[in-house]
C-alpha positions as CSV (number, residue, x, y, z in Angstrom):
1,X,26.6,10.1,-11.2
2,X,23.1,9.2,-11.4
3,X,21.8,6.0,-9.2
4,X,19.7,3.0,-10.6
5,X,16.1,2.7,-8.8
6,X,14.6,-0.6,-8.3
7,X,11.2,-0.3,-10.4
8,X,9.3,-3.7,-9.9
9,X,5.5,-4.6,-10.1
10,X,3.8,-7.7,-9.7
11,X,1.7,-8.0,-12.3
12,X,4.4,-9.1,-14.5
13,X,8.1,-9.9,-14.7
14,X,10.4,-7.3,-16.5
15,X,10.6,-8.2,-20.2
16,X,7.6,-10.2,-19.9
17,X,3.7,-10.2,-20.8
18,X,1.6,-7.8,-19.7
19,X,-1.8,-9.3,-18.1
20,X,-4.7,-8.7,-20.2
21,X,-6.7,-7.4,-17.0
22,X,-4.4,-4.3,-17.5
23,X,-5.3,-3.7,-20.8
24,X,-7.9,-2.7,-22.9
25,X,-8.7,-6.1,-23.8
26,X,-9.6,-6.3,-19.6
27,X,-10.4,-3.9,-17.3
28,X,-7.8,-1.5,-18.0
29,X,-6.7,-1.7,-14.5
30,X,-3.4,0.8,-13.3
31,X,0.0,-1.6,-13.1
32,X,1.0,-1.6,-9.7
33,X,4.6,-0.1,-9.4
34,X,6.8,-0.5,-6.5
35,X,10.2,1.3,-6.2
36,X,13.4,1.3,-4.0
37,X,16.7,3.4,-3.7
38,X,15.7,6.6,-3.7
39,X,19.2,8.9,-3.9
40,X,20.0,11.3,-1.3
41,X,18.1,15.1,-2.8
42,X,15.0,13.7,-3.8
43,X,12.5,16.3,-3.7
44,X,9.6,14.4,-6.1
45,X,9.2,11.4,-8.1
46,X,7.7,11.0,-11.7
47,X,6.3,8.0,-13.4
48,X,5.7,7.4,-17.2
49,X,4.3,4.4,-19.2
50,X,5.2,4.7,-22.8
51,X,4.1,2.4,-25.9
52,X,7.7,2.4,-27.3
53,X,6.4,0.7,-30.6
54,X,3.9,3.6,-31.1
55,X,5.4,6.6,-29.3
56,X,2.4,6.9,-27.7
57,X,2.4,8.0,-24.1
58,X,0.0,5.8,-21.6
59,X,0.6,7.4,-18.8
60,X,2.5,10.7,-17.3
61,X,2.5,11.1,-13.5
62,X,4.8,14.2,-12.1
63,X,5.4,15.7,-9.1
64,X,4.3,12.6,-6.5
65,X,5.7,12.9,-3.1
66,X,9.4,11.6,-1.9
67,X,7.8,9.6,0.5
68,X,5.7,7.3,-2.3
69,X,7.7,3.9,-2.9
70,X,4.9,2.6,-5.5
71,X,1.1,3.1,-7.1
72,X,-1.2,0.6,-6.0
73,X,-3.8,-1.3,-8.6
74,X,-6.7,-0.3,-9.4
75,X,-9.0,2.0,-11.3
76,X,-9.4,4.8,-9.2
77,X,-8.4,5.8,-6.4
78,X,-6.6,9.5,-5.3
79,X,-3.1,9.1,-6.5
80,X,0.2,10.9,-5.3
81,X,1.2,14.0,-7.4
82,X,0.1,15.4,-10.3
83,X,-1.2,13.7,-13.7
84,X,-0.3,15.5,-17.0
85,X,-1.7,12.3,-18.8
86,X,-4.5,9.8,-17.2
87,X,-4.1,6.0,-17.3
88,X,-4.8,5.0,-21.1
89,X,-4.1,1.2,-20.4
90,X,-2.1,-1.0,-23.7
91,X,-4.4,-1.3,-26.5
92,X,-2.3,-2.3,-29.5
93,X,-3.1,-3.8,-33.1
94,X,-0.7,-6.3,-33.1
95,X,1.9,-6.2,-30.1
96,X,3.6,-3.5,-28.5
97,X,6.3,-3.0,-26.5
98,X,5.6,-0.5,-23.2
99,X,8.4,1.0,-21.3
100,X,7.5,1.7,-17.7
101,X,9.9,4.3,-15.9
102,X,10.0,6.0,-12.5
103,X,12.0,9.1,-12.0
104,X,13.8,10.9,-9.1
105,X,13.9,14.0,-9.4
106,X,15.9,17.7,-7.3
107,X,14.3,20.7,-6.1
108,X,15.6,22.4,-8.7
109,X,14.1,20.6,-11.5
110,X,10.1,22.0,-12.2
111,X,8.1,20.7,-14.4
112,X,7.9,22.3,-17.7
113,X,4.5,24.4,-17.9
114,X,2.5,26.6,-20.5
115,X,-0.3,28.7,-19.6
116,X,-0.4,26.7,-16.0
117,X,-0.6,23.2,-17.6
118,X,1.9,20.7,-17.5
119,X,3.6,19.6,-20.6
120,X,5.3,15.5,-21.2
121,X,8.8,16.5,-21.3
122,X,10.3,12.9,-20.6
123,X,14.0,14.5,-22.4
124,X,13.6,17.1,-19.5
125,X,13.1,14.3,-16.5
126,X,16.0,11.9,-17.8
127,X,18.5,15.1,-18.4
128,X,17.9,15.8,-14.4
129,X,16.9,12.5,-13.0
130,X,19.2,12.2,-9.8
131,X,17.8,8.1,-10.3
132,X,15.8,6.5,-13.1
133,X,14.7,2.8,-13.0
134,X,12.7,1.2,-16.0
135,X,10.9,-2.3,-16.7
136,X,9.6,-3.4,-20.1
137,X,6.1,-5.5,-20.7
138,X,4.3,-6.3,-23.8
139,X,1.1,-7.0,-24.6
140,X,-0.5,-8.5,-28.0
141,X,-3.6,-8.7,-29.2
């Protein structure tokens, strides 16, 4: 049975606005993430940030450290893991809806790779997530 993980940050409440200093219309600052309840077997974590009303991925973080319990704020500073996308902060015409999503993963899950790059394969992390937590923002223009 897979467990729930607390996925918080506190730039915003879940289902709420997302702070124009986050976005393009800002500084395009990282969202701080916190998370809690790691299940027993996690190896790694993963973290995604997904524009749900464009299917456009904002952000794809894999392989950061079982130890990790969040990503601070910021713009740059040497982040846990690996990134197979960079920070591409909201920037919508209109609104948008973004889907924020951490992900604990086994040792026996590896991220899906071709010619040694990492590939998004969000199907691939949720199919053998051992926990998964989510909060939603949006942000308008």
């Amino acid at each position: 049975m897979r467990q729930s993980l607390k996925l918080t940050t506190s730039a915003f409440k879940d289902g709420g606005p997302i702070p124009k200093l986050y976005t393009c219309d800002g500084q395009s600052l990282i969202v701080p993430l916190s998370w809690s309840g790691a299940p027993k077997g996690t190896a790694w974590f993963a973290v995604t940030a997904i524009d749900v009303s464009a299917s456009i991925t904002h952000w794809y973080l894999i392989d950061i450290p079982p130890t990790t319990t969040g990503i601070k704020p910021g713009t740059s500073y040497s982040m846990p893991g690996k990134r197979v996308t960079s920070w591409f902060a909201p920037c919508p015409q209109g609104s948008d809806t973004y889907e924020f999503t951490v992900y604990a993963m086994p040792s026996s899950y590896q991220p899906l790779q071709t010619h040694g790059v990492y590939l998004e394969d969000e199907d691939g992390l949720a199919a053998h997530a051992l926990g998964i937590g989510q909060l939603i923002g949006y942000y308008s223009d």
